[in-house]
C-alpha positions as CSV (number, residue, x, y, z in Angstrom):
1,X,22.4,-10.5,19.0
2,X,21.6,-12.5,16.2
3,X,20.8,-16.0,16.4
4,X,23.6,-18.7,15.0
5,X,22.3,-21.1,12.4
6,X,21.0,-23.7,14.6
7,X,22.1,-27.0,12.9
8,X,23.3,-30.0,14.9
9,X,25.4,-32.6,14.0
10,X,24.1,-35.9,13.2
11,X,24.5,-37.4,16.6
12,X,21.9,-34.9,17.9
13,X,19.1,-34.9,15.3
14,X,18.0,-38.4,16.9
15,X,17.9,-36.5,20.6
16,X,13.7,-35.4,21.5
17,X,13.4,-32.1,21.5
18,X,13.1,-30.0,24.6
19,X,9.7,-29.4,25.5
20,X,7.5,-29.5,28.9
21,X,6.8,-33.5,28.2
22,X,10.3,-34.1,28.3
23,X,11.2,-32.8,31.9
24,X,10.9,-35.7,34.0
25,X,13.3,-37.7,31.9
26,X,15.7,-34.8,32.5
27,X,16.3,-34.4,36.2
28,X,19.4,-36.8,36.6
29,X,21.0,-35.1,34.0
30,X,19.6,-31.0,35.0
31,X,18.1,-29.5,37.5
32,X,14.6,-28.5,36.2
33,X,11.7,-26.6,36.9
34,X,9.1,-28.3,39.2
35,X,6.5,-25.9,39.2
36,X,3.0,-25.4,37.1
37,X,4.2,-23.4,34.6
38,X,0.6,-23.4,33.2
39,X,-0.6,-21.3,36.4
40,X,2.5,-18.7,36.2
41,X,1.0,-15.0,35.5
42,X,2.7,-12.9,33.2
43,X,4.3,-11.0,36.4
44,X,7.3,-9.5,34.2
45,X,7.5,-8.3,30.6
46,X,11.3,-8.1,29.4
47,X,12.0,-6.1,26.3
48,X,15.5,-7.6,24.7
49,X,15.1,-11.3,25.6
50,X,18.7,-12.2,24.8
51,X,21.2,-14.4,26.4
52,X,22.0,-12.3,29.1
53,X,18.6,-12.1,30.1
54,X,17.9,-15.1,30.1
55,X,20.7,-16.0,32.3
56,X,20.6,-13.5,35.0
57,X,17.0,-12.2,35.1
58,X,15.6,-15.6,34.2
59,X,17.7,-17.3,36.7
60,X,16.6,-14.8,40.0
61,X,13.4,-15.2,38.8
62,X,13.2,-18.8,38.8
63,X,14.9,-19.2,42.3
64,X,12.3,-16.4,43.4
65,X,9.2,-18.4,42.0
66,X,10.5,-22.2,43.3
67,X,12.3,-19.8,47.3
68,X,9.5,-22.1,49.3
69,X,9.0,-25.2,46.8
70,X,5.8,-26.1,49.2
71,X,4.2,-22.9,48.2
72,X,6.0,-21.6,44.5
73,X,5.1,-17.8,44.4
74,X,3.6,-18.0,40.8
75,X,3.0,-14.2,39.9
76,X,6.1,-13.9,38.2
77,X,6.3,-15.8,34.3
78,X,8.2,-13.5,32.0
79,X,7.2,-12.7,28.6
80,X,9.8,-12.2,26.2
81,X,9.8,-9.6,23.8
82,X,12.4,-9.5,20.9
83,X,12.0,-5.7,19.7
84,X,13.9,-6.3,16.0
85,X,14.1,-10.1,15.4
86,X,12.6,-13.7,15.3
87,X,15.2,-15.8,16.4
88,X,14.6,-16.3,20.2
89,X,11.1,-17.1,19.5
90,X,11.4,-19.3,16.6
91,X,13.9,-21.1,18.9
92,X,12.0,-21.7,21.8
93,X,8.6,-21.1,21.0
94,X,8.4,-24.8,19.9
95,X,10.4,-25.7,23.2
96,X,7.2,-23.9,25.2
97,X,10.1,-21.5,25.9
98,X,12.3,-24.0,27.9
99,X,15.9,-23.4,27.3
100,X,18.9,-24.8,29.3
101,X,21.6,-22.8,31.5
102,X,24.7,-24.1,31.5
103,X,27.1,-23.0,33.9
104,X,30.9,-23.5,33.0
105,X,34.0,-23.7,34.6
106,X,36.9,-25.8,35.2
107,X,37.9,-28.0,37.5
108,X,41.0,-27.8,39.7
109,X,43.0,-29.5,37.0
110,X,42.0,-26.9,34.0
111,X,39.5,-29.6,32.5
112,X,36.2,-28.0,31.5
113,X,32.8,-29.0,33.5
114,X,29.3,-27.9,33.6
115,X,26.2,-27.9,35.4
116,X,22.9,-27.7,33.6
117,X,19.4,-26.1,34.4
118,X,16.3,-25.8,32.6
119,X,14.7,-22.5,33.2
120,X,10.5,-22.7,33.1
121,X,9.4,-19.2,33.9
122,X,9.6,-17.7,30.1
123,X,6.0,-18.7,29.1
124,X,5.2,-16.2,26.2
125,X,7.8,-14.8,23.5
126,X,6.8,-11.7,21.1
127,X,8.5,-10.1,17.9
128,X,7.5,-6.5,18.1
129,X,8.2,-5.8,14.2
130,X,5.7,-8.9,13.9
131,X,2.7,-7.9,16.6
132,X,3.2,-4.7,18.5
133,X,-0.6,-5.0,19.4
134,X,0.2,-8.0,21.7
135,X,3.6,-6.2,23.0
136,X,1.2,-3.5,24.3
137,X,-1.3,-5.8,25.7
138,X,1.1,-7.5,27.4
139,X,2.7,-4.1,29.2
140,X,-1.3,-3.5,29.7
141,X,-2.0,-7.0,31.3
142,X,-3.8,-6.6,34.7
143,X,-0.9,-8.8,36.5
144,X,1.5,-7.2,34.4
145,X,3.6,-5.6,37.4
146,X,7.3,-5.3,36.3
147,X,8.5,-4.4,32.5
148,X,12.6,-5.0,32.4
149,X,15.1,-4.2,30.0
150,X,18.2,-5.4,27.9
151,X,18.4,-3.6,25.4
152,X,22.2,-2.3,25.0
153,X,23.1,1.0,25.3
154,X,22.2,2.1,22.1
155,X,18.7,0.9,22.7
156,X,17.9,3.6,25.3
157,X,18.3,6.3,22.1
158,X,20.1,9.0,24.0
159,X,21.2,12.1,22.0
160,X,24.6,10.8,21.0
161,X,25.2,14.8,20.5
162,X,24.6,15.4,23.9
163,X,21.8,14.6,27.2
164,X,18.4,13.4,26.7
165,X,16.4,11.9,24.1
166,X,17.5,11.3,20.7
167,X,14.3,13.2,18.6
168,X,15.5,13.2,15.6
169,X,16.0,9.3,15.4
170,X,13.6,8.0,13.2
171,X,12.6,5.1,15.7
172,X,11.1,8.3,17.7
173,X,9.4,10.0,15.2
174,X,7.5,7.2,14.3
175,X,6.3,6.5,17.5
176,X,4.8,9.3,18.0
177,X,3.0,9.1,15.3
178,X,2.3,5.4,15.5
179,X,0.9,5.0,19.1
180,X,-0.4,1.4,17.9
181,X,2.6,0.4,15.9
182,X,5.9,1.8,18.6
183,X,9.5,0.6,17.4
184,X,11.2,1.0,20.0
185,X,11.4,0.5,23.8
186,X,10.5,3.7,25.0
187,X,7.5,4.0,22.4
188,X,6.5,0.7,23.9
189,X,6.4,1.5,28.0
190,X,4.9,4.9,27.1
191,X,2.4,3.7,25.2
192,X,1.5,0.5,27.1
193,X,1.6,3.1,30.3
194,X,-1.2,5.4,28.3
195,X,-3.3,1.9,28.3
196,X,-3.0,1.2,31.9
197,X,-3.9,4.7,32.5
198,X,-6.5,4.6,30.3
199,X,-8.2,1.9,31.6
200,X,-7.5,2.3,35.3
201,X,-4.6,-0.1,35.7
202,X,-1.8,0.1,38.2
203,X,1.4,1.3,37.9
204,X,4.7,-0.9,36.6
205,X,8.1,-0.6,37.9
206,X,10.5,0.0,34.9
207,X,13.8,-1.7,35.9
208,X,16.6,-1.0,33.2
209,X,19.2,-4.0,33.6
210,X,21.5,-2.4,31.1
211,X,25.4,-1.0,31.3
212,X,24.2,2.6,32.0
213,X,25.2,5.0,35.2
214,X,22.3,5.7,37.0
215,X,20.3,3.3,34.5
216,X,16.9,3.3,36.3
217,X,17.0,7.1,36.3
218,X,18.5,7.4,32.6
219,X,15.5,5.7,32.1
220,X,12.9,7.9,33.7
221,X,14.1,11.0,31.9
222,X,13.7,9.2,28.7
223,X,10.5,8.2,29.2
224,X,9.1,11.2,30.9
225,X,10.1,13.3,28.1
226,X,8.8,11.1,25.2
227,X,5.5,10.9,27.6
228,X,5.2,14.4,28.0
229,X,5.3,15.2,24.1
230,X,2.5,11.9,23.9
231,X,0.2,13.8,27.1
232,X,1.6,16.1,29.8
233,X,-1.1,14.4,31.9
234,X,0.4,10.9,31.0
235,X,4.0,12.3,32.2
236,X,2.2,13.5,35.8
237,X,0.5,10.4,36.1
238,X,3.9,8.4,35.1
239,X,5.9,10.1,37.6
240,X,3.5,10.0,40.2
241,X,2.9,6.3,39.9
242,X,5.8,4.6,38.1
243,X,9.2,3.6,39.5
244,X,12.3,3.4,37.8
245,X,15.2,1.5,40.2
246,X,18.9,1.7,39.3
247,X,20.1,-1.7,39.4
248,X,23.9,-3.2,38.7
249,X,24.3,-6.5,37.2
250,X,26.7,-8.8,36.7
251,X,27.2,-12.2,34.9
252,X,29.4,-13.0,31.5
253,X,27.3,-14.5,28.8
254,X,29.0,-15.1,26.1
255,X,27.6,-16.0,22.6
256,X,26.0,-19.5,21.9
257,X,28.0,-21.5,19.2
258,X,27.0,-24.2,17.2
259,X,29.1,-26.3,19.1
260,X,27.8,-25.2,22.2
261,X,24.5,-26.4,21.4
262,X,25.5,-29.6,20.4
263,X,27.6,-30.6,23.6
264,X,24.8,-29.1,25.5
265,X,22.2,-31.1,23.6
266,X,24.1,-34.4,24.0
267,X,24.5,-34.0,27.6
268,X,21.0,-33.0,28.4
269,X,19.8,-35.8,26.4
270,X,18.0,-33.6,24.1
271,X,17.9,-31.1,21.7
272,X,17.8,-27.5,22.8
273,X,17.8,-24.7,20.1
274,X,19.2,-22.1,21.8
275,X,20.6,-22.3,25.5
276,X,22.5,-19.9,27.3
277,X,26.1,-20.2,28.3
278,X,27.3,-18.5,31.6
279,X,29.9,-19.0,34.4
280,X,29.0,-19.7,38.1
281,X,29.5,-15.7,39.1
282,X,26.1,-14.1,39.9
283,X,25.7,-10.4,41.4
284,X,23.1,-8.2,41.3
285,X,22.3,-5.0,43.5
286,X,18.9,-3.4,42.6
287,X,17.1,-0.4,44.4
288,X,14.4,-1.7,46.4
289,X,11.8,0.8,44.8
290,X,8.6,-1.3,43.3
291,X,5.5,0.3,42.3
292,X,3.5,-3.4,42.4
293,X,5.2,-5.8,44.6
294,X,8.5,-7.9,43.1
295,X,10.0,-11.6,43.5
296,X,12.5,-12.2,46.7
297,X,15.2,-12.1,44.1
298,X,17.4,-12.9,47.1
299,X,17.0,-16.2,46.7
300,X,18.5,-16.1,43.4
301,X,21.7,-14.0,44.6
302,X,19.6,-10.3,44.8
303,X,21.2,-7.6,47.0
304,X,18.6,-4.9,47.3
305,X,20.1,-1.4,48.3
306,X,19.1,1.5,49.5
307,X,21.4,3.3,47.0
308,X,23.0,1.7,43.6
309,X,24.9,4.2,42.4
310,X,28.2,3.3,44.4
311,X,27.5,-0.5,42.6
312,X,26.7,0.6,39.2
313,X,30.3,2.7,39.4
314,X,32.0,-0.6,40.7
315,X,30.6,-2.8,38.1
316,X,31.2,-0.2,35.0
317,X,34.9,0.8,36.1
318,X,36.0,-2.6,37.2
319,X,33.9,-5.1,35.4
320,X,33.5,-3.2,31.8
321,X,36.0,-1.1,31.8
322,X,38.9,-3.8,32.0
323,X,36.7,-6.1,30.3
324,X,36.8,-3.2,26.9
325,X,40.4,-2.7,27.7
326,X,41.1,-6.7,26.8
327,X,38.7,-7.0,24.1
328,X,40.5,-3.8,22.0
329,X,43.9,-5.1,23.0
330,X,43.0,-9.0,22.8
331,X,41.4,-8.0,19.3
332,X,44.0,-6.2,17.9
333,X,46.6,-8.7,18.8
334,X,45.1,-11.7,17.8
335,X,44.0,-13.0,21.6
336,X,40.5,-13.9,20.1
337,X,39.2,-14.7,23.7
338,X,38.9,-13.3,27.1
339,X,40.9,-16.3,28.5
340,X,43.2,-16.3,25.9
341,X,44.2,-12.5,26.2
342,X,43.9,-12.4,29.7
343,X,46.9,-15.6,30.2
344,X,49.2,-13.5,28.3
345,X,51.8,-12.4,31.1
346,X,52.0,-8.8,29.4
347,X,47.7,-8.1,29.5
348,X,47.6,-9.4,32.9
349,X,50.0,-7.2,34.4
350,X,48.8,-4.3,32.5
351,X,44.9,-5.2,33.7
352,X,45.7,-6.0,37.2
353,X,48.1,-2.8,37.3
354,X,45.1,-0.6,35.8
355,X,42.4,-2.0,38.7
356,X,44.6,-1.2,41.4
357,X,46.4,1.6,40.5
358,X,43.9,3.9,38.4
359,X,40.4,2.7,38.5
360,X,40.3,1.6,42.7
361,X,41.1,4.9,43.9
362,X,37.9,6.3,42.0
363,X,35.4,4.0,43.8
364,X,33.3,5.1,47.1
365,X,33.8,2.4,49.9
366,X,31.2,0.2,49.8
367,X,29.9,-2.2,53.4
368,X,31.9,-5.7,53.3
369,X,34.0,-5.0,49.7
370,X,37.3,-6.1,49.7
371,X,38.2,-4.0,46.5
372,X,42.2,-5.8,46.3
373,X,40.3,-9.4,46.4
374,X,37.8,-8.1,43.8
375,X,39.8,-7.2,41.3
376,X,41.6,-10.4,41.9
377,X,38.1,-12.6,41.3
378,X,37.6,-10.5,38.1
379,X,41.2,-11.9,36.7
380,X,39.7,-15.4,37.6
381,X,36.8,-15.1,36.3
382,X,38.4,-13.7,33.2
383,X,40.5,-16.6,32.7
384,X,37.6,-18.9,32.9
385,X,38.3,-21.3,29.8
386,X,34.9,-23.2,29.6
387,X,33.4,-19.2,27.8
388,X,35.6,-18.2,25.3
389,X,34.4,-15.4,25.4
390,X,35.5,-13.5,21.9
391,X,37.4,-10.3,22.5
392,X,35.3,-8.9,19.1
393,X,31.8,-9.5,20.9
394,X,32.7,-7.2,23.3
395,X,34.4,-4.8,21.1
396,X,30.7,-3.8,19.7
397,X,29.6,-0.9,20.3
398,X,32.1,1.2,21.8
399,X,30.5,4.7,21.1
400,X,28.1,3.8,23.5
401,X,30.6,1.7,26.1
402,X,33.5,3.6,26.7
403,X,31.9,7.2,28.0
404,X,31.0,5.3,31.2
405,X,33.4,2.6,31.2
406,X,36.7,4.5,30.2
407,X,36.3,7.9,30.1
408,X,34.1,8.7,33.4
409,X,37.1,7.7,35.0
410,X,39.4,9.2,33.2
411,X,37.7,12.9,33.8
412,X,37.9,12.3,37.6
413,X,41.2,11.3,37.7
414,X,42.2,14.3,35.2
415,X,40.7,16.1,38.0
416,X,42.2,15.2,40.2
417,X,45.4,15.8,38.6
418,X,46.0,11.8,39.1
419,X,47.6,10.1,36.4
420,X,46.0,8.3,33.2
421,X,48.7,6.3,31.3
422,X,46.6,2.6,31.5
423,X,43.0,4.5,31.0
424,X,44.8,6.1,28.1
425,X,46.6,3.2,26.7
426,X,42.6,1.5,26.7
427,X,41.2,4.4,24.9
428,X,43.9,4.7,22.5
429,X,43.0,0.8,21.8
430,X,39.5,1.6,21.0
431,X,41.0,4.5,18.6
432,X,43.4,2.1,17.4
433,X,40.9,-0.8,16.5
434,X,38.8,1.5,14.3
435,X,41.1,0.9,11.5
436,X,39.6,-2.7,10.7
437,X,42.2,-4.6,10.5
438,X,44.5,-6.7,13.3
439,X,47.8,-6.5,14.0
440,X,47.9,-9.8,11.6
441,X,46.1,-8.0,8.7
442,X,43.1,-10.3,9.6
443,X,39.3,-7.5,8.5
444,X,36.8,-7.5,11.0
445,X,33.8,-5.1,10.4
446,X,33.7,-2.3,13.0
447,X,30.1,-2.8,14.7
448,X,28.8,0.4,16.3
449,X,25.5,2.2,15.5
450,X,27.9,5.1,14.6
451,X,30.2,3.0,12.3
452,X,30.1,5.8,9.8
453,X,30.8,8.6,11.7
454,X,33.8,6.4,12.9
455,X,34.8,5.7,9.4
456,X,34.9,9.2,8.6
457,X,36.7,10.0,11.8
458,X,39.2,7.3,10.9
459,X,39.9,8.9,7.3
460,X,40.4,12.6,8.6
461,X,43.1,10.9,11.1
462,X,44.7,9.2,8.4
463,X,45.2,12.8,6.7
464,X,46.8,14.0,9.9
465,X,50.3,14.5,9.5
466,X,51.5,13.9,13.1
467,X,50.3,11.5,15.8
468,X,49.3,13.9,18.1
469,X,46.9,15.8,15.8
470,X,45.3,12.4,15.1
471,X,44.6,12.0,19.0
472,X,43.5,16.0,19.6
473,X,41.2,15.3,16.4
474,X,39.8,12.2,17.8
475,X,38.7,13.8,21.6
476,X,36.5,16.3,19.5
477,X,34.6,13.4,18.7
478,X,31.7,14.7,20.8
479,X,29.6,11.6,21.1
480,X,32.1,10.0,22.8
481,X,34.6,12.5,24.4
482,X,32.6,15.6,25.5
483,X,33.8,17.6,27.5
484,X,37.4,15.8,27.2
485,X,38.0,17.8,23.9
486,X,41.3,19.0,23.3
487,X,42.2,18.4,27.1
488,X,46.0,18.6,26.8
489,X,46.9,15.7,29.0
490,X,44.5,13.3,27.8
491,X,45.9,14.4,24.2
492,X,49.6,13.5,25.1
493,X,48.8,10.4,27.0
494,X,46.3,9.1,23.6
495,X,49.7,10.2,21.3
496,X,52.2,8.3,23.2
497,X,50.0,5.1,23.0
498,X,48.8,5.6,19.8
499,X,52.2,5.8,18.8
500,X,53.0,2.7,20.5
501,X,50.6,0.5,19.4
502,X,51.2,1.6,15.6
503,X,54.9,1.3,15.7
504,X,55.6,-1.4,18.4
505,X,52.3,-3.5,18.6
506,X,50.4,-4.3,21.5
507,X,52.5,-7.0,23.5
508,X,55.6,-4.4,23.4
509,X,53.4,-1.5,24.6
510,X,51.9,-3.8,27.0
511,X,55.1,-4.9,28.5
512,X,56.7,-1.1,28.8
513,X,52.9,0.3,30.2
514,X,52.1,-2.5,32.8
């Protein structure tokens, strides 16, 4: 995510700016950390230090370190690592790498409120591109225990043809033949893991916190494979020693406006460059398999599970999947908002209808869920007006969102011989939304590390000369349908909404679906 310009308005250039000096002034108006930040070790290396790091990771972390204030466990500073650009550390490297939280809601009469918190626990940022020496190092450090990642989907460079690793990206290739100089995450942790080796270092726990199924796993195969091509002895001694929990998190962070920063600034009582908007919802469930000791993330809303699977499927069919279902629908009709899509009568009832009646059913039982009340917190949380949370963010990406979010579900309930109208009608969105322009002939640029096989996919359709050829044509699209190719129901279910949406719009299709 790139950073918005970060400009303030006049009111705000005459704020100090955030920095470790201007804490104490701070704590009537945030809570702050109270800590010696100078003593933290660098406990945790995070590769993708964006928002939603900083808000959910960050945030655990900081409860963990400050769980008994007498005695603050300080083995666990983070250092950030930006794997393509500057702007997080040209942010808050002159902040010390302070940055504010602010948690927004709204009161019980609609009106906006927040609560702020300035996180201390980031200590150190890198830019790969700009040092990969010191990203190493840093994955090499003696305290070094935990490296964690955000990188998106598309940063775990899975064969988009098929399983396992992507070798013919370039970002591969030149890793391994660049063990000084990696690119990407993986080159990174395998290489840094050849260092530890090397020099008779422990073993690090490599925790994906990203969107995947099976995400701690995903990532073990990934690396072991790119490891075993580096050293076959470096993949034995990886497997042996490393371990790779699944973990399922959960917290909307949407992206930091200008605006944002100035009512934040103003409020706080001084400038911050880039803090992190989130609402008050927290949940994370995370394996409780560490090769080096970890934080009591309890303290900062942790589960840790035997078993995340059954929480990763949860999260990914109920969370993301709905949450892609209102940002193709909410796009394309002109909802340019979460909370603003999610108010319309017709999108609520079609959401709501789609939880309950095609994506519940899917999910194992899980100790203590209520899956009816849920759903019903999602809505809320969905209609929190203090994000605004823009329905095109989330559209990003969707080659790499909708095989686990959509389509996962979709198989087992073709399976199952259960029906898909709503699961279709979300797909068919996506499909939909790849022509670029919204129901209001506003352009948007279609953002997806396979934008141009999507183009071409979208020009063959528009040579089709029935609907239904357009949706058989589009689930041979292998990246993103697989198996699902041809399948005749899926077909006839993508047709009739396709057909919908293109000749009725979304609000009608939403009100005769829902």
């Amino acid at each position: 995510m790139a950073l918005v310009s970060a400009t303030f308005a006049p009111a705000c250039m005459n704020l100090p700016r955030l920095d470790p000096a201007s804490l104490p002034a701070l704590r009537d108006k945030a809570t702050a950390a109270a800590y010696d930040r100078g003593a933290l070790a660098p406990g945790i290396v995070h590769l993708g230090i964006g928002a939603f790091a900083r808000a959910h990771l960050a945030i655990a972390t900081e409860a963990a370190i400050m769980a008994d204030p007498a005695r603050p466990d300080l083995r666990w500073g983070i250092v950030g690592v930006s794997l393509r650009q500057a702007d997080t550390r040209d942010a808050l490297a002159p902040q010390r790498g302070l940055y504010t939280v602010a948690v927004r809601d709204a009161d019980t009469a609609g009106q906006p409120r927040q609560a702020l918190q300035v996180v201390g626990c980031l200590t150190h940022l890198l830019v790969a591109p700009e040092d990969p020496a010191a990203v190493l190092e840093a994955l090499a450090h003696p305290q070094a225990r935990i490296a964690s990642l955000t990188v998106t989907e598309k940063g775990y460079l899975r064969d988009p043809a098929g399983a396992g690793l992507w070798w013919a990206h370039p970002d591969i290739a030149h890793d391994l033949g660049h063990p000084q100089a990696p690119r990407s995450a993986l080159g990174f942790i395998v290489h840094a893991l050849a260092l530890r080796r090397q020099r008779g270092l422990g073993p690090l726990t490599l925790m994906s916190l990203d969107n995947l199924p099976a995400n701690g796993r995903t990532l073990q195969g990934l690396v072991l494979a790119l490891a075993a091509t580096v050293d076959p002895n470096l993949a034995g001694w990886i497997q042996a020693r490393c371990t790779f929990p699944d973990s399922m998190v959960d917290r909307i962070v949407p992206r930091t406006t200008d605006a944002d920063r100035d009512r934040l600034s103003r409020a706080l009582g001084a400038r911050d460059a880039w803090p992190v908007m989130t609402e008050p919802f927290i949940d994370w469930a995370v394996e409780d398999r560490f090769a080096a000791g970890r934080p009591d993330w309890n303290a900062g809303g942790a589960r840790f599970v035997s078993e995340a699977a059954p929480w990763e499927r949860l999260k990914l069919r109920m969370v993301n999947g709905s949450h892609s279902a209102i940002a193709y629908l909410g796009a394309m009709a002109g909802w340019d908002t979460v909370d603003r899509a999610i108010n319309e009568p017709a999108l609520r009832a079609f959401v709501q209808a789609l939880l309950r009646d095609e994506v519940a059913p899917t999910l194992p039982a899980l100790p203590g869920l209520d899956v009816d009340a849920y759903g019903a917190r999602l809505i809320t949380r969905f209609a929190n007006p203090a994000l605004a949370h823009r329905t095109q963010q989330i559209a990003m990406d969707g080659t790499q969102k909708l095989p686990q979010r959509l389509l996962a579900t979709v198989r087992e309930r073709l399976a199952a011989g259960a029906p898909i109208t709503r699961l279709a009608l979300a797909v068919a969105a996506w499909l939909h939304y790849l022509r670029g322009v919204d129901e209001a002939q506003r352009p948007y640029p279609v953002e997806d590390p396979l934008a141009g096989e999507l183009a071409a996919l979208h020009r063959q359709a528009q040579a089709c000369t029935s609907v239904e050829e357009r949706a058989r044509l589009a689930t041979r699209f292998r990246p993103v349908f697989g198996d699902l190719a041809d399948h005749p129901e899926l077909v006839a279910e993508l047709a009739r909404a396709l057909q919908s949406l293109e000749h009725r719009g979304v609000r009608a299709t939403l009100e005769n679906t829902a």
